[in-house]
Residue, then its C-alpha position, 0 to 999 in steps of 0.5 A: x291962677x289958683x294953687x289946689x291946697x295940698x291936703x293933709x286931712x286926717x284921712x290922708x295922714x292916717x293912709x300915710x301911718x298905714x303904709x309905714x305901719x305894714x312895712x314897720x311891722x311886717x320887717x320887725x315881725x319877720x326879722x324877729x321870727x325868721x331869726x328865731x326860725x334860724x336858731x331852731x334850725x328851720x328854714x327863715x321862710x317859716x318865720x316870714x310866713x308866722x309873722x304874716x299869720x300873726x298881723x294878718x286879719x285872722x288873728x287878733x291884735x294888730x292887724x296890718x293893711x292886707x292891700x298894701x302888704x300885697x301890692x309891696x309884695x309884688x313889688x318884689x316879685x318883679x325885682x325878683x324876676x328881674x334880677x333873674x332875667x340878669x343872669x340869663x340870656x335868651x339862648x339860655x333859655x332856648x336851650x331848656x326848651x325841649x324839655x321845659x315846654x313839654x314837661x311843664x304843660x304835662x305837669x299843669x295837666x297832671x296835676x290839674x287832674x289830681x286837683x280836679x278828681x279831688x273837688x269831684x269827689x267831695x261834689x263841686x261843679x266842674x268848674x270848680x274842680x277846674x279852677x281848684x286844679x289849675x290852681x293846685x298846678x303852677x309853682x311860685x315863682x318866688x320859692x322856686x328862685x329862693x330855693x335854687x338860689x338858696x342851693x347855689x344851682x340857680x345858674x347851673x344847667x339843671x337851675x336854667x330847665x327850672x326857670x324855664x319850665x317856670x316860664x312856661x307855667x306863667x305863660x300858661x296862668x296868662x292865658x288862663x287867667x284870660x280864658x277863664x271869664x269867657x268859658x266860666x258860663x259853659x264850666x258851671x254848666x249854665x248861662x251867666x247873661x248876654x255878657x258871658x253867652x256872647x264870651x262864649x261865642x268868641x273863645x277863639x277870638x279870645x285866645x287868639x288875641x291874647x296870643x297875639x299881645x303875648x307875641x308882640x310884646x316878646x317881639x318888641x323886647x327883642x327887636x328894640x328892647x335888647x338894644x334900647x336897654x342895655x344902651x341906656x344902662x351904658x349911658x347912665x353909668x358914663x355919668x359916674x352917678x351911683x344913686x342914678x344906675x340903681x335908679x335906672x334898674x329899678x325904673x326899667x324893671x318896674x316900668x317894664x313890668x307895669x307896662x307889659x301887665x297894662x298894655x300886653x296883658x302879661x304879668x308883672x313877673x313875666x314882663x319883669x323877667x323878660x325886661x332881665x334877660x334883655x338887659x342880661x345883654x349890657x355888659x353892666x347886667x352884673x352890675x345892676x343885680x348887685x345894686x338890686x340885691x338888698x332892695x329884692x331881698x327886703x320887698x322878698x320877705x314882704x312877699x312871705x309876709x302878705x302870704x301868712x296875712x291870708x292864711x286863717x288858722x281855723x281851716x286847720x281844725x275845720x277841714x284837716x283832712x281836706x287840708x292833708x289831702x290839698x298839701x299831698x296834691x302839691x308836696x307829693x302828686x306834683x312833685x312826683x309827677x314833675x319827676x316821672x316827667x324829667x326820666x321820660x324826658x331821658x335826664x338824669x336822676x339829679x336833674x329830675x330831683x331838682x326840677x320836681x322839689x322846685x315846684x313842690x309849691x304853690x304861690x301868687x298865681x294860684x292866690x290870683x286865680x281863686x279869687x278870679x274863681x271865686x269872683x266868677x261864682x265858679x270856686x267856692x270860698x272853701x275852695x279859696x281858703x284851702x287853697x290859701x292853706x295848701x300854698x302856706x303849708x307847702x311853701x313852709x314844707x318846700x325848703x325841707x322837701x329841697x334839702x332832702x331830696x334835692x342835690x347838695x350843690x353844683x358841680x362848677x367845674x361841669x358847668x363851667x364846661x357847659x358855659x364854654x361849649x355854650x359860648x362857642x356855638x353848642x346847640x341845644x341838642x348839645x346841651x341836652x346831650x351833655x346834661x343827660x350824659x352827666x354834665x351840669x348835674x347838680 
C-alpha cells in the first residue's frame, strides 16, 4: 500500500503562517491598545475593536485574515456560552420566563419598526427595511455577558432575566435566519425563480420544521444529555488527569456546539449554552468554568478584534448622519424600549435599568443576518455597512452606557436570599414576587 506524501507545498506553509499571523497580530494589537485604553480610563473593549479596524482590510498596512479571525471568534462565542450555561441551571432560566418571552419578542418588535420606519424613509424596499430592522433589534451576545460580568450581576436575579431574554432573541434570529430565504421573493415585491415561488408556498412547512429540529434538540439536551454530560465529566476527573478534564469541557462545549448548528439548525451559541446549563447539573460545573476561563477570555478579545476588521472608517464621513441615526436606534430606541418593557412588566427600576443598558448593542446575529440580507439581493451593501458601523460604535459606547446608567453591583445578601428561597422549591410567581418588591435588585 502506497503512503499519500504529506504535503508541504508553499501554499499550505503559507496557509499555516496565515493562522499564526492573525492570531500573533490580532492578541498583540489588542493587548497593546486595550492596554492603552486602560490607562486612559476607557473601557478595553475600544482598544480590541481599534486594533481590529487597524489590521482590517480597510486600512492600509498589514492586513490579517478576515475568515480566519471570524472563525476563531466564534470559537469564543461558544466557550462564552458555555461557560454561561455553567452557572445557570433550567429552573433558572424558567423562572425569568414571564418576563424574558414577552419582553424580549416586544422589544425585537419595536425595535424592528424603528429600523424599518428608518430605511422607508431614505427609500429602500420593504424587504430591505425589514432585513435593516431586524438586524438593528437583537443584542450580542458576547457584550451582553462582558458587561454583566464585568458589573458583577451576571449571576444575580436581574443578570438571570438578562440571559434569558438574550435566549429568546437568539431563538428568534434562528428562525429568522430560516425564514427569511422563503419570503425574500414576497419582501422584495417580485418573483425570484421556480426556487423561491415554490419557498413561498411552504412558509408554513418551513416554520414548522424548524421548530420541530429546535424542539428536539432541547429535548435530547434534557432527556439524555443532562444525564449523559455530567456522568462523563465525573468519569474523566476520576482518572486525576488535569490536561484530560479541560479537554473534556472543551470537547463537549465545541462538539455540542458544531453538532446542534449542523444536525438541528440552532447556533453554535445557542447550542453551546444549552450543552452549559446541562452540564451546570455535574457537581464539577464550577470546576470546568474555572479551567475554561483563560482559553475564553483570549478567543473573547478575537471576537472584538474580527468586529473592528469589518468596519471601514470611510462611512464615518460618507454617511455621518445616517451613521448618527443608525447608533440612536441601538443606544437610545432599544434601550428605551427594552425599559418601557420591564416597568409595564411591574419590575423594578434597577431591573429595568440593567436589562435596557445590556442590550444597548448589536453583534454577531445582525453581522449574519446583513450578509444573509445582502446575498439574497434584499439589503443593499450601504445597509451592510451601516449596519457593521452601528455594532462597532455601539458595542464601544455600551460599557460607558452600563456604567452610567446601570446599577453599581449586586446586592449579595438579596440574592443569597433568592438562591436559598430557589432552592427550597420557590416557584416562579415567587421569584418574580420577590424581585418586584426588592430582592435581588442590583
Amino acid at each position: 500500500m502506497v503512503r499519500r506524501p504529506i504535503d508541504l507545498s508553499t501554499s499550505n506553509r503559507q496557509r499555516s503562517f496565515t493562522l499564526i499571523a492573525t492570531i500573533a497580530t490580532g492578541l498583540g494589537l489588542a493587548l497593546i491598545l486595550g492596554f492603552l485604553a486602560a490607562r486612559l480610563r476607557l473601557p478595553t473593549i475600544l482598544g480590541y475593536l481599534l486594533a481590529g479596524v487597524v489590521i482590517g482590510p480597510n486600512t492600509p498596512g498589514f492586513v490579517a485574515d478576515l475568515q480566519l479571525s471570524q472563525q476563531l471568534a466564534e470559537i469564543g462565542v461558544i466557550l462564552l456560552m458555555f461557560s454561561v450555561g455553567l452557572h445557570f441551571s433550567l429552573d433558572d432560566l424558567l423562572e425569568v420566563r414571564r418576563i424574558a418571552l414577552p419582553g424580549a419578542l416586544a422589544q425585537i418588535a419595536t425595535a424592528t419598526a424603528l429600523g424599518a420606519a428608518v430605511a422607508l424613509w431614505w427609500g429602500w424596499s420593504l424587504g430591505a427595511a425589514v432585513v435593516f430592522g431586524l438586524a438593528l433589534s437583537v443584542a450580542s451576545t458576547v457584550v451582553l455577558l462582558r458587561a454583566l460580568e464585568d458589573r458583577g450581576v451576571l449571576e444575580s436575579v436581574n443578570g438571570r432575566i438578562a440571559v434569558g431574554w438574550l435566549v429568546v432573541e437568539d431563538l428568534a434570529m434562528v428562525f429568522t435566519l430560516v425564514l427569511l430565504p422563503p419570503l425574500a421573493g414576497w419582501l422584495d415585491g417580485g418573483e425570484r425563480g421556480p426556487f423561491m415561488q415554490a419557498a413561498n408556498e411552504n412558509v408554513l412547512l418551513v416554520l414548522a420544521f424548524t421548530l420541530a429540529k429546535v424542539s428536539a434538540f432541547v429535548g435530547i439536551m434534557l432527556l439524555v444529555g443532562r444525564r449523559t454530560f455530567p456522568w462523563l465529566l465525573a468519569q474523566v476527573a476520576r482518572i486525576g488527569s488535569h490536561e484530560l478534564f479541560t479537554l473534556c469541557v472543551i470537547a463537549v462545549a465545541v462538539g455540542i456546539a458544531y453538532g446542534s448548528a449542523e444536525l438541528f439548525g440552532v447556533s453554535f451559541a445557542l447550542g453551546a449554552f444549552f450543552a452549559g446549563v446541562v452540564m451546570h447539573e455535574s457537581d464539577l460545573s464550577h470546576r470546568a468554568a474555572e479551567e475554561l476561563l483563560p482559553l475564553r477570555d483570549a478567543f473573547a478579545v478575537l471576537f472584538f478584534v474580527s468586529v473592528g476588521m469589518l468596519f471601514d472608517p470611510e462611512i464615518l464621513i460618507g454617511q455621518p448622519l445616517r451613521i448618527l441615526t443608525v447608533v440612536a436606534i441601538i443606544v437610545v430606541g432599544k434601550t428605551l424600549a427594552a425599559f418601557l418593557l420591564v416597568l409595564a412588566l411591574r419590575y423594578p427600576l434597577n431591573t429595568a435599568l440593567t436589562i435596557s443598558t445590556s442590550l444597548a448593542q448589536i453583534g454577531e446575529f445582525s453581522f449574519i443576518l446583513a450578509g444573509l440580507g445582502v446575498s439574497l439581493g434584499l439589503l443593499p451593501i450601504e445597509g451592510q455597512n451601516l449596519i457593521l458601523a452601528g455594532a462597532l460604535l455601539s458595542i464601544a459606547l455600551n460599557p460607558l452606557v452600563f456604567r452610567a446608567l446601570g446599577p453599581a453591583g449586586p446586592d449579595s445578601s438579596k440574592f443569597k436570599a433568592r438562591q436559598d428561597c430557589s432552592a427550597a422549591g420557590g416557584s416562579a410567581s415567587r421569584v418574580a414576587d420577590e424581585t418586584r418588591a426588592g430582592g435581588g435588585i442590583v
